[in-house]
Phi, psi and omega in degrees: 000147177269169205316311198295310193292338228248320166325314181277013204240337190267343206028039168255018154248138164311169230227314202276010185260314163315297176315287176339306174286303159349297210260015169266309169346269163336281208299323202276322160243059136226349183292344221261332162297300158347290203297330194282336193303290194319306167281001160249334166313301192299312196290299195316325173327293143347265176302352164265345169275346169308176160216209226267317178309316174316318126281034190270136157297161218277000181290323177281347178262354130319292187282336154299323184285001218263340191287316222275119169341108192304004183283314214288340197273345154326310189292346171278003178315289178316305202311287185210183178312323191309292170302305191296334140325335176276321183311321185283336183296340214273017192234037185253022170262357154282082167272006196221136200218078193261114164203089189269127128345105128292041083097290202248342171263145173294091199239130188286102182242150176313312159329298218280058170260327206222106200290345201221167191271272231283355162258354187276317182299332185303286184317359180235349162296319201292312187305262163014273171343317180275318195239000187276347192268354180249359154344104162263309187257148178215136172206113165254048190263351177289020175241123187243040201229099187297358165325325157301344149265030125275008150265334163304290191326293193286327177254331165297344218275061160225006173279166200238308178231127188238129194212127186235184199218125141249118188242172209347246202293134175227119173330123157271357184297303200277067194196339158304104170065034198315338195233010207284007173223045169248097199247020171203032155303119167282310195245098172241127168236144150250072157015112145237129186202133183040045153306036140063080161038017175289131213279340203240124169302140184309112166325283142020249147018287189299308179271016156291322168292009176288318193295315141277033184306297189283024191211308201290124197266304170246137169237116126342118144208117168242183210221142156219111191268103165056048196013054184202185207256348212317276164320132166232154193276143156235167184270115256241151177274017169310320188312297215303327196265318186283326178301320174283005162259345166271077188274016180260323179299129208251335197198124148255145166238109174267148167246080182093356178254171165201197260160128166280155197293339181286350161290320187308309162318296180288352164293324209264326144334308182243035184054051154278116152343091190246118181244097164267126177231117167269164174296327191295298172003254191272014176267018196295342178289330188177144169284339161280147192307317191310273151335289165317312156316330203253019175287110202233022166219138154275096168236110187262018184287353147297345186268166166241098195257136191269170171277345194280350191280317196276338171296329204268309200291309184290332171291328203227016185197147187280026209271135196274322193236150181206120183236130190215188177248157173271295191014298198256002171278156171209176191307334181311311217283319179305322170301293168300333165299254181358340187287311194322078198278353176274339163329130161204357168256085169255137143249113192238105175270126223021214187307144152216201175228030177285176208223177177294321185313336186270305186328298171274029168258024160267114194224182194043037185271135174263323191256149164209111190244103184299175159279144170255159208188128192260030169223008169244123215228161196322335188297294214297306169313315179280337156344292214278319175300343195259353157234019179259046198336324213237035149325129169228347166236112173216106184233116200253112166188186237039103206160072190281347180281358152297120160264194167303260175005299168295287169351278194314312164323288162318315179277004176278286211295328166289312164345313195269324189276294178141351173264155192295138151231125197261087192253130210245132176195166192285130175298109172253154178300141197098334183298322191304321204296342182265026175232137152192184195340322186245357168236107192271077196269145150249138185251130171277121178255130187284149186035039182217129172278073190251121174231092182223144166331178194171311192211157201286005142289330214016072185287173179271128204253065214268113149328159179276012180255305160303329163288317164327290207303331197269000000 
């Protein structure tokens, strides 16, 4: 029996001493479980407003930020002391900086955040700063301001390629020595559009490639006018003086600009490349401003068309049809075609070296003559059938990484819409089993001239010198 039991039995404790005790007991173990209740209540609390990042440590928050578009990672500055600390490690995978110009597409650019020229330099000042020293390629034309460049200069100096935009007054003051510390610049292209009639590229400019003498391979430089090619640039004979000092330069390309002849001469003196497309080019139907806008077919297979040229067309013309040679295209020239929304007629005649990344960012097509190129492969072709509902022609070839695969494919989708598809490809064993009603193939042979029945048409079975020829 206990102390306590043997005391009420004695009737020498009150009966209200028991409770009384009792009920210091109780209180005396349990305020103290309370209180422990209370501080894990306030931690868990605590920890349901974190979320899973919040313990991620800063080496991982590095590697995550590193996924994130490079316009956008400023803004993780702001969340907290943490972030903004990770933020500074998270840019040395930034070699490539695209923030390109559309003249007529709705194209998602980071600018048009910022409504005024002094708030898009801040935001590119801010950037540059962070990510420009580790910069090989650069395209700022979605800036139209040459204020940016004594900040490239200042911020930059490991690109290889470089592409501006210049629009109406352009400073010549901030153009004084605009390059001098681009000591491994390759690649220059430049923009001038609706330079309020100025007849001459900024001298300033010009003797500014002294700086790159010895590094500059290519130079660009077009004009765009009254949202047409009408107006031309000339190039100041200043130029004259600078060309024996650009031993390195292999190719100038004007676009709407052009040259007196004795530049031209000494360019060609000193094995310069000259690719011009002038109003005589790409103005060929007519010379009224009018009539030009409304020009909806282009065949440009006599020319040496370039990607800044194929930049130039999409930006500044309305076009339904586009027929061109490849040679000089790269994923760049495609990628601008592709903007095009009114496109619906492509022929791209011959070798390139373009790849799926471009190819299959092509829609809305009725006609299609791919380029041949051992880099397009069945993902891309089908993109483009799978995003052209009313394809009525497509023809891919030399392209051996097209297969079968594709075919079968193609011939579901026509099936399924109910309409002929004329479909042009390299002869593989098997293929006859994929025509029918709705898929009409003609096949092609290299160096071989074949004609034969083939299908309950007896279509012409046209070698790959004969699709040129047509």
């Amino acid at each position: 029996m206990s102390h306590y039991a043997r005391l009420r039995r004695c009737k020498k404790l009150p009966k209200y001493k028991k409770t009384c005790w009792k009920k210091s007991k109780v209180e005396s173990q349990i305020l103290p479980r309370a209180s422990n209740k209370m501080d894990n209540q306030k931690y868990y609390h605590d920890d349901a407003k974190k979320t899973t990042i919040d313990f991620v440590n800063v080496d991982c928050l590095i590697e995550i930020f590193m996924y994130l578009p490079v316009p956008e990672r400023p803004k993780i500055a702001l969340v907290c002391k943490k972030w903004k600390k990770a933020l500074d490690y998270c840019w040395s995978n930034v070699n490539k900086l695209e923030l390109t110009h559309w003249e007529y597409n709705e194209c998602p650019s980071y600018l048009k955040k910022y409504p005024t020229i002094d708030g898009q330099f801040n935001f590119l000042s801010l950037l540059l700063d962070k990510c420009g020293r580790y910069l090989t390629e650069l395209d700022l034309t979605a800036h139209n301001h040459c204020n940016i460049v004594p900040v490239i200069n200042e911020s930059c100096p490991n690109l290889v390629k470089l592409r501006l935009r210049f629009k109406y007054n352009i400073e010549h003051k901030l153009l004084v020595n605009a390059f001098s510390r681009l000591c491994k610049l390759r690649v220059l292209k430049i923009i001038f559009q609706h330079t309020n009639n100025n007849e001459y590229i900024p001298v300033n400019l010009i003797n500014s490639l002294k700086s790159i003498a010895g590094t500059l391979t290519e130079l660009s430089l077009s004009y765009w006018d009254k949202e047409n090619l009408y107006q031309s640039l000339k190039i100041p004979k200043t130029f004259t003086r600078v060309i024996p000092k650009l031993k390195a330069l292999k190719s100038i390309e004007m676009n709407g600009v052009t040259m007196d002849s004795s530049i031209s001469i000494l360019l060609e003196q000193f094995g310069v490349l000259v690719i011009s497309y002038n109003n005589s080019y790409l103005n060929k139907i007519n010379r009224c401003e009018e009539l030009f806008k409304n020009i909806e077919h282009f065949d440009l297979y006599n020319y040496e068309v370039t990607d800044d040229c194929l930049y130039t067309i999409a930006n500044c013309m309305n076009l339904k049809s586009l027929t061109m040679r490849c040679e000089r295209i790269t994923d760049a020239g495609i990628v601008a075609i592709s903007k095009m929304n009114n496109l619906e007629n492509i022929r791209l005649r011959g070798f390139c070296h373009v790849t799926d990344s471009s190819i299959g960012l092509l829609k809305n097509l009725k006609t299609s003559y791919l380029p041949w190129s051992n880099k397009i492969t069945d993902v891309s072709v089908t993109k483009i059938l799978e995003n052209s509902p009313k394809i009525e022609v497509f023809f891919i070839v030399e392209s051996p990484l097209v297969t079968l695969k594709f075919v079968k494919k193609a011939a579901e989708i026509a099936t399924n819409r109910k309409t002929v598809l004329h479909l042009g490809i390299s002869f593989t064993p098997g293929i006859k089993q994929y025509e029918s009603r709705y898929v009409d193939l003609t096949l092609l042979y290299p160096y071989l001239e074949l004609t034969s029945p083939f299908n309950s048409s007896n279509r012409i079975m046209y070698m790959w010198r004969n699709m040129i020829d047509n």
